[in-house]
Every structure is written in C-alpha cells, then in structure tokens.
MARDO-154869 format. One line per field, with one value per atom (N, C-alpha, C): residue number from 0; x, y, z; atom name. Coordinates in steps of 0.05 Angstrom, whole numbers. Example, Ala and Ser with C-alpha at 12.3 -4.5 7.8 and 13.67 -1.06 7.14 Angstrom:
<pts>
n c(0	0	0	1	1	1) $
X c(264	246	264	257	273	258) $
Y c(-114	-90	-66	-45	-21	1) $
Z c(156	156	156	142	143	157) $
atom c(N	CA	C	N	CA	C) $
</pts>
This chain:
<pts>
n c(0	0	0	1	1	1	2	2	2	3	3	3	4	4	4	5	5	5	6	6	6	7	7	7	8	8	8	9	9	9	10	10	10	11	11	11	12	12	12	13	13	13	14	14	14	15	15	15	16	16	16	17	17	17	18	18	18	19	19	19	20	20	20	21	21	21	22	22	22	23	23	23	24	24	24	25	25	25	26	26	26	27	27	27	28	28	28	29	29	29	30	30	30	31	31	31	32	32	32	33	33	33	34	34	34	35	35	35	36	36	36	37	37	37	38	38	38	39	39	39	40	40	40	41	41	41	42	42	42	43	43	43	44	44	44	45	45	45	46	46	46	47	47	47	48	48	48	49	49	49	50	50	50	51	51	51	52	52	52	53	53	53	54	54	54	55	55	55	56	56	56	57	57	57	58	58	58	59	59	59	60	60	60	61	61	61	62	62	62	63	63	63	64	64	64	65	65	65	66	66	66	67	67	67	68	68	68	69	69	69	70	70	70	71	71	71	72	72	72	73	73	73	74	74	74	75	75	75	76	76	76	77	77	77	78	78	78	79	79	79	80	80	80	81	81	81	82	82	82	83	83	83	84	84	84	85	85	85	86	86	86	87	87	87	88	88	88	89	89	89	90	90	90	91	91	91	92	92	92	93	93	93	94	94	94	95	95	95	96	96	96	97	97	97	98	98	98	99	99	99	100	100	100	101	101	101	102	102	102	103	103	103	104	104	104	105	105	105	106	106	106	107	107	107	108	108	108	109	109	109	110	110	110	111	111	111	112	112	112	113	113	113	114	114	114	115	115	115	116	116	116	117	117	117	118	118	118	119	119	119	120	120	120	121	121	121	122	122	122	123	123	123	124	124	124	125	125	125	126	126	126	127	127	127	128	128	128	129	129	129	130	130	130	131	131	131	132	132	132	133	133	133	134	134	134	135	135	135	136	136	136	137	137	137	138	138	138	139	139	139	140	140	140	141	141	141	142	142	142	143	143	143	144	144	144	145	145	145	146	146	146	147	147	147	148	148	148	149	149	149	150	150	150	151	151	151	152	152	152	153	153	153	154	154	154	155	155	155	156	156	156	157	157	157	158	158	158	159	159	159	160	160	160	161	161	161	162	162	162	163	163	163	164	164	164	165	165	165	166	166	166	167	167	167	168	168	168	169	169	169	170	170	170	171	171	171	172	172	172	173	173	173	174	174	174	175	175	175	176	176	176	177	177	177	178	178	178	179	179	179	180	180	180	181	181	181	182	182	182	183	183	183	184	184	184	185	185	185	186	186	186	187	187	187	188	188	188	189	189	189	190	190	190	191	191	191	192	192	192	193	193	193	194	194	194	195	195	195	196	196	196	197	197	197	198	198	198	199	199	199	200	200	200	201	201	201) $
X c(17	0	18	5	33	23	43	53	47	36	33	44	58	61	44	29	9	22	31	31	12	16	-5	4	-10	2	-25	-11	-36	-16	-37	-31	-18	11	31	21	-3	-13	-6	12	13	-12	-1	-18	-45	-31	-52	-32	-8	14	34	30	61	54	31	29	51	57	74	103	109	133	138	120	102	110	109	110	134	158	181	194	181	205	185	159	145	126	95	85	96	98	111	135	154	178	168	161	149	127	116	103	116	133	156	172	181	198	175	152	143	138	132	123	149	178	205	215	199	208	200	168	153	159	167	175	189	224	252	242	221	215	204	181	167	184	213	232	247	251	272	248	232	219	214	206	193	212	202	215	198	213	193	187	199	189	165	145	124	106	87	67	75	75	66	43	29	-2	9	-10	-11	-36	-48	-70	-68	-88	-83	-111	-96	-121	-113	-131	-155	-168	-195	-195	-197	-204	-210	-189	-165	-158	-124	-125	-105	-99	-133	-131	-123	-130	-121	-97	-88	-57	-36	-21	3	32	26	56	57	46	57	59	76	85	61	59	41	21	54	51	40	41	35	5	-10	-39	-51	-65	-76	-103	-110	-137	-143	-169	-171	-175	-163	-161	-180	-208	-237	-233	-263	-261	-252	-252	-248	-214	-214	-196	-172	-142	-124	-129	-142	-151	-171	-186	-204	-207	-188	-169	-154	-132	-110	-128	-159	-179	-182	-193	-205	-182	-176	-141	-146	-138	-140	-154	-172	-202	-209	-208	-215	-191	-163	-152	-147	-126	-129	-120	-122	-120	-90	-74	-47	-35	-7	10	12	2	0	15	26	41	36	27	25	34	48	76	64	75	76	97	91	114	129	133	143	176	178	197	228	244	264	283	281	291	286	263	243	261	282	285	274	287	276	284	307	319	293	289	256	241	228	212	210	234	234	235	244	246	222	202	173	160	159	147	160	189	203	194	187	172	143	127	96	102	120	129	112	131	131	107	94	71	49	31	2	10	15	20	48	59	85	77	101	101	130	134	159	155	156	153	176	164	181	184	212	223	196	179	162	138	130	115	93	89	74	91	88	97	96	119	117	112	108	92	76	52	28	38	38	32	18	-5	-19	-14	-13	-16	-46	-63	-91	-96	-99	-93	-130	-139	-166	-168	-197	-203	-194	-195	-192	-203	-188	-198	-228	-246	-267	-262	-258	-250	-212	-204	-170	-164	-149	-151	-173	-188	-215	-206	-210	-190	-165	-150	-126	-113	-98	-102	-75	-85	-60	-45	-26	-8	-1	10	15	34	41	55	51	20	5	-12	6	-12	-1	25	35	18	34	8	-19	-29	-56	-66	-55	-60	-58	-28	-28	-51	-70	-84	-108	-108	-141	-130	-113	-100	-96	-112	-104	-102	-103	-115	-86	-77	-54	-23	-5	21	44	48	63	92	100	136	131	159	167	192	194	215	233	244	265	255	267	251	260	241	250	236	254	234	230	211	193	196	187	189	173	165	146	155	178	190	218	225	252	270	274	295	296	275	279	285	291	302	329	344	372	381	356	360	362	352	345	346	358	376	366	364	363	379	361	382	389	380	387	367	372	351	365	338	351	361	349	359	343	360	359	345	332	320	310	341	336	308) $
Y c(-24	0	25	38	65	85	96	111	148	153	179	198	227	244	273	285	301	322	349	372	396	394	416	439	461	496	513	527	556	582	594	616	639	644	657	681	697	718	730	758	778	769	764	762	737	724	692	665	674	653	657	637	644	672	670	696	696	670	687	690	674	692	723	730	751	775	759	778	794	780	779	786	782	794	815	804	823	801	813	793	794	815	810	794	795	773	742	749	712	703	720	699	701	710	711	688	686	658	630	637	611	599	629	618	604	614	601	583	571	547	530	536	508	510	525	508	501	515	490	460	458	433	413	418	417	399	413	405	385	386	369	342	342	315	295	316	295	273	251	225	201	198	171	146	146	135	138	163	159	188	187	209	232	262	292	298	307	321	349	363	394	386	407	397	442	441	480	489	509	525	559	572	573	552	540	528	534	549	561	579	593	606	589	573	545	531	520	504	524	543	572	581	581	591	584	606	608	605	603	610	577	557	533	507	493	480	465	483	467	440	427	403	381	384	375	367	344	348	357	379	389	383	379	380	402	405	426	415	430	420	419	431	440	450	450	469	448	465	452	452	444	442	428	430	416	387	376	340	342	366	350	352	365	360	342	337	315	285	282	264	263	281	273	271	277	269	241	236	203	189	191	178	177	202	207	206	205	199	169	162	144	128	102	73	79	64	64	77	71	84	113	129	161	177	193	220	242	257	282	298	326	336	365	378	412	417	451	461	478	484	501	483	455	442	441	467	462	431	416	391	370	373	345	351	327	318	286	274	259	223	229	207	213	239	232	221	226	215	186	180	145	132	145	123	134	149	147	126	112	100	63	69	42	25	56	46	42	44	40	10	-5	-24	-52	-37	-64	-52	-33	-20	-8	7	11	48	65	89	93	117	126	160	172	213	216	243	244	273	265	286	313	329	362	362	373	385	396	406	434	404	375	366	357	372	367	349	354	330	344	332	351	327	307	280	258	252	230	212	192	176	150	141	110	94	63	49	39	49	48	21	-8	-29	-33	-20	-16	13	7	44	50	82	96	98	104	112	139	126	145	164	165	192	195	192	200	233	240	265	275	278	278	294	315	326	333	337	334	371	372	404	411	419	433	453	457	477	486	453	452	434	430	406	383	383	361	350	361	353	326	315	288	270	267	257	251	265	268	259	254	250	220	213	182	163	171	167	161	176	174	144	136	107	87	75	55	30	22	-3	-6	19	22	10	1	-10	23	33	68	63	74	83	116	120	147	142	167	172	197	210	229	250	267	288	313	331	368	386	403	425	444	455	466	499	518	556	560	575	585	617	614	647	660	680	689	676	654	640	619	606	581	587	609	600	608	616	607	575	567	544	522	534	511	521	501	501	483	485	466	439	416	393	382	400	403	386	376	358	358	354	354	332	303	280	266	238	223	195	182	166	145	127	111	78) $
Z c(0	0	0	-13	-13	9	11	39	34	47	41	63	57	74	72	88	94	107	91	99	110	138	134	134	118	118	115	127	137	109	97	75	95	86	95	106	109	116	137	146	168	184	215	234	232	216	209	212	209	216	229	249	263	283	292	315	336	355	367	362	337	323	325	320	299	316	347	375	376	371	365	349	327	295	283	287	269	258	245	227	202	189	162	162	174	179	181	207	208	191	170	152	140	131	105	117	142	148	143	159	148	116	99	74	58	67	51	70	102	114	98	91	81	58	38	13	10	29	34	47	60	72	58	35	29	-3	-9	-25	-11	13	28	38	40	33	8	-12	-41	-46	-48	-51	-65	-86	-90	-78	-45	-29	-23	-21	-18	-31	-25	-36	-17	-32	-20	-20	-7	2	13	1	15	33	64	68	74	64	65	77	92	99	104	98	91	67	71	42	12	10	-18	-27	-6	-10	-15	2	3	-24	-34	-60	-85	-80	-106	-109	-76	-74	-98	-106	-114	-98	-74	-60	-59	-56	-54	-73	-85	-115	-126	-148	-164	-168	-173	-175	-160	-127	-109	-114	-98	-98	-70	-70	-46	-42	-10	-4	20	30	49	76	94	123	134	127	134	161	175	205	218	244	273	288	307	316	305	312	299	303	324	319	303	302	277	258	251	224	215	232	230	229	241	247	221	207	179	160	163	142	146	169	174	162	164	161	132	121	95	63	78	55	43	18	12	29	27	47	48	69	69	102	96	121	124	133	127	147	142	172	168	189	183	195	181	199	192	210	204	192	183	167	175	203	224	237	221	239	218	223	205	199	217	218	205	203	185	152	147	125	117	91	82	107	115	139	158	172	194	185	159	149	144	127	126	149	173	200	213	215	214	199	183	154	166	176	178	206	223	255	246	225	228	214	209	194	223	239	265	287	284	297	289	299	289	284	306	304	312	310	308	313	331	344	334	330	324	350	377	397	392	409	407	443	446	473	483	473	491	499	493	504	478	461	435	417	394	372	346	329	302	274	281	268	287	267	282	250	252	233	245	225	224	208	211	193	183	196	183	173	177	167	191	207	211	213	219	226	244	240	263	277	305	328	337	335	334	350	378	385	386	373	368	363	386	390	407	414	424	460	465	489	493	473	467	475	502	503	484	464	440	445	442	452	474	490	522	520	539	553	550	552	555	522	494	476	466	474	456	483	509	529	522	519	516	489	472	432	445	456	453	472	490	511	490	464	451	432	441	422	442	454	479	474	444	439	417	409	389	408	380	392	385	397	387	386	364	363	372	377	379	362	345	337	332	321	326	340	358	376	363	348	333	342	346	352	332	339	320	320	304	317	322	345	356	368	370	384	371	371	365	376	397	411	395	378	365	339	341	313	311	335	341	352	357	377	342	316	304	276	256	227	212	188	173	175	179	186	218	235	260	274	301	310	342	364	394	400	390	390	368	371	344	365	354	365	344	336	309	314) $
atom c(N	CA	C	N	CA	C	N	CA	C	N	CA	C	N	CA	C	N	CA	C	N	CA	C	N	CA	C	N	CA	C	N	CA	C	N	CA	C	N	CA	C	N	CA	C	N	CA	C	N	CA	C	N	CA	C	N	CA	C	N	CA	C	N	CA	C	N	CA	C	N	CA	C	N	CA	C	N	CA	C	N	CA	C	N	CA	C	N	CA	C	N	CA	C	N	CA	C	N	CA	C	N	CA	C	N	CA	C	N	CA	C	N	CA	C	N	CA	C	N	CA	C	N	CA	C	N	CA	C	N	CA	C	N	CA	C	N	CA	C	N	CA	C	N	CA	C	N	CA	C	N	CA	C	N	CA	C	N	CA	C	N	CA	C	N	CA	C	N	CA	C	N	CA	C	N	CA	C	N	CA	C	N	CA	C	N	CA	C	N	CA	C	N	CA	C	N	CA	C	N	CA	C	N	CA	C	N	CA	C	N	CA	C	N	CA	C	N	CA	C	N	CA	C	N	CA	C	N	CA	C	N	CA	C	N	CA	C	N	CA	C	N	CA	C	N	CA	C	N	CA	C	N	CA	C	N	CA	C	N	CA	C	N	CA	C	N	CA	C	N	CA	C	N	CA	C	N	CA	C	N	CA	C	N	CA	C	N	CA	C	N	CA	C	N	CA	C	N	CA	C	N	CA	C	N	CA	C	N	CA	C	N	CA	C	N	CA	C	N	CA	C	N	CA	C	N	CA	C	N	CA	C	N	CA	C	N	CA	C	N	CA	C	N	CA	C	N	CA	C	N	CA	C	N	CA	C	N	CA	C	N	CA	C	N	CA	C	N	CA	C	N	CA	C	N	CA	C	N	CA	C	N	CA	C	N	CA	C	N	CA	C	N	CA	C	N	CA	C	N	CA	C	N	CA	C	N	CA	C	N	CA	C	N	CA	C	N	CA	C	N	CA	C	N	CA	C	N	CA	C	N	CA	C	N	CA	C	N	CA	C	N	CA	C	N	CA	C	N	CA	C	N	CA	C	N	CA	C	N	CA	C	N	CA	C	N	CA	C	N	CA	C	N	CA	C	N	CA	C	N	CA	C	N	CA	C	N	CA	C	N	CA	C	N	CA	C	N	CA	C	N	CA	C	N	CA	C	N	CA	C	N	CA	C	N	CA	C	N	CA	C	N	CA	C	N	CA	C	N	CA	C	N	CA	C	N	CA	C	N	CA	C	N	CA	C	N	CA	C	N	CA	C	N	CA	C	N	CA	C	N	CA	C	N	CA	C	N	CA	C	N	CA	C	N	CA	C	N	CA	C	N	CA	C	N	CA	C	N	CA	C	N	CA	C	N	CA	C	N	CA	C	N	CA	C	N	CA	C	N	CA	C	N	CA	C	N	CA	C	N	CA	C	N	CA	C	N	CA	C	N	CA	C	N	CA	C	N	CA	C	N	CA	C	N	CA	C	N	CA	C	N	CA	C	N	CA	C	N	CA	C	N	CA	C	N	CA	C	N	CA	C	N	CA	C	N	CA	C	N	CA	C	N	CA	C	N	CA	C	N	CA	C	N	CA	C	N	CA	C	N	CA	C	N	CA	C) $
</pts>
C-alpha cells in the first residue's frame, strides 16, 4: 500500500501565521519565514518513497494559492480544531501508512521521514515528539479504522498535547521517533537550522 506524507500549511498571511513569532520579529517577517520554511521543507521531503499532500487552509484560499508547488496534490483541512483535522485526514484519505507533519519544523528531512514510515512497519502508530511536550509527526498504519475519538481532548499547545494524543490510542502498539523542535518564538530560531535535530531516536 503506498505511503503517504500530509503537509499541513496555513496561507503565509501577516498576523494569520506564526502569531507568536510575529510577537518577536514582526508579522511580516514571520510569515515571510514561514512561507520560505515550508517550501525549503516541502523540497527536502519529495521522494519517490512515498506520496506529498498539501492539506491548506484557509480552504478556498489554500486550494487557489500560488505560493505553494504546483505540482503537489492538495486538499482542504476543513473546520475545527487541529484533531479535527489531523482526524479527517485520517479517516478520509487514501488507504495506506499516512504521517502528518507541520511546516514550522526546520529539521524534518527525508531520513525523519523514512524512520517514521520504517517504525509504522513493526507497529500501528508512530510521534515524532518536540522538547516543549507536543509532537511535530502523528503517523498511522490504518490497516483498521480509526480511532473514533483520536484526539478527542487533546489540550493543544501545552505540555500536555503528545500525552494526551497518545491516551485517545489505547488499543494502538506506538513508536516514537526522532525528537525536533519546531518555531514558535525568536529563541527558536537560534536554537534551530536546517538539518538540526535535539535528538535522534533511530
């Protein structure tokens, strides 16, 4: 079954991405950093190891966009919260091993990726956790359905969001694999480079 990887990106817009960057450098800066993170990233993945997905939002404004490659095939992230989004991704794309990563994590090259893809090999789900307590990849092997409430309480943008994601999987066998951090402030993005990672966790 082929393997898919699921980008999600928010349209580079002043004060719509990357707010509390934004706090720090400025909004026009930090969408300008996010809009040239995610297309260096976005390059530093494609592999004929597996499928690229854009998953964009705004939607209409996402599927129209010019700032992100063509070529790619995009769908829309629809409403709701970040689980219930990353939920219907799940649920609704094609059959297969799927991951879904943000575009905020300068680290994620094509090596994260394949040892995400190589851990859903000998298990059901797979995190690629972040220092701050959250996670910058979920991947399934989907070989049943999903977890009807997966994600379901999940307090996002805490301490407590990789905790809490893996709790809505109780029945799942989980890898963890490489730990990156992600930008969120003017300190991380001294703390973090293209290629760079806090630990490796083969």
């Amino acid at each position: 079954m082929k393997r898919t990887v699921v980008v999600m990106l928010k349209e580079p817009y002043p004060g719509r991405v990357k707010t509390r960057l934004g706090k720090d450098i400025g909004m026009v800066p930090a969408a300008w950093w996010f809009r040239h993170q995610s297309r260096r990233l976005i390059a530093h993945i494609e592999d004929p190891r597996w499928h690229v997905v854009l998953a964009v939002s705004p939607d209409r404004e996402g599927l129209q966009s010019r700032v992100w490659p063509a070529h790619l095939p995009r769908i829309p992230q629809g409403r709701g919260d970040l689980g219930d989004r990353m939920a219907r991704i799940l649920r609704h794309h094609d059959r297969g091993p799927l991951c879904i990563i943000g575009a905020d994590i300068p680290g994620i090259g094509r090596p994260q990726i394949a040892r995400a893809f190589t851990a859903l090999g000998a298990t059901e789900a797979v995190f690629g956790p972040a220092p701050d307590g959250g996670y910058w990849l979920v991947g399934l092997k989907r070989t049943r359905a999903v977890p009807a409430r997966i994600f379901e309480g999940v307090r996002w943008s805490s301490k407590h969001a990789l905790a809490d994601s893996v709790t809505t999987l109780p029945d799942k066998r989980i890898a963890y694999v490489d730990t990156l951090r992600d930008v969120d402030q003017a300190c991380d993005l001294r703390m973090t480079a293209p290629g760079a990672r806090v630990t490796s966790e083969a």
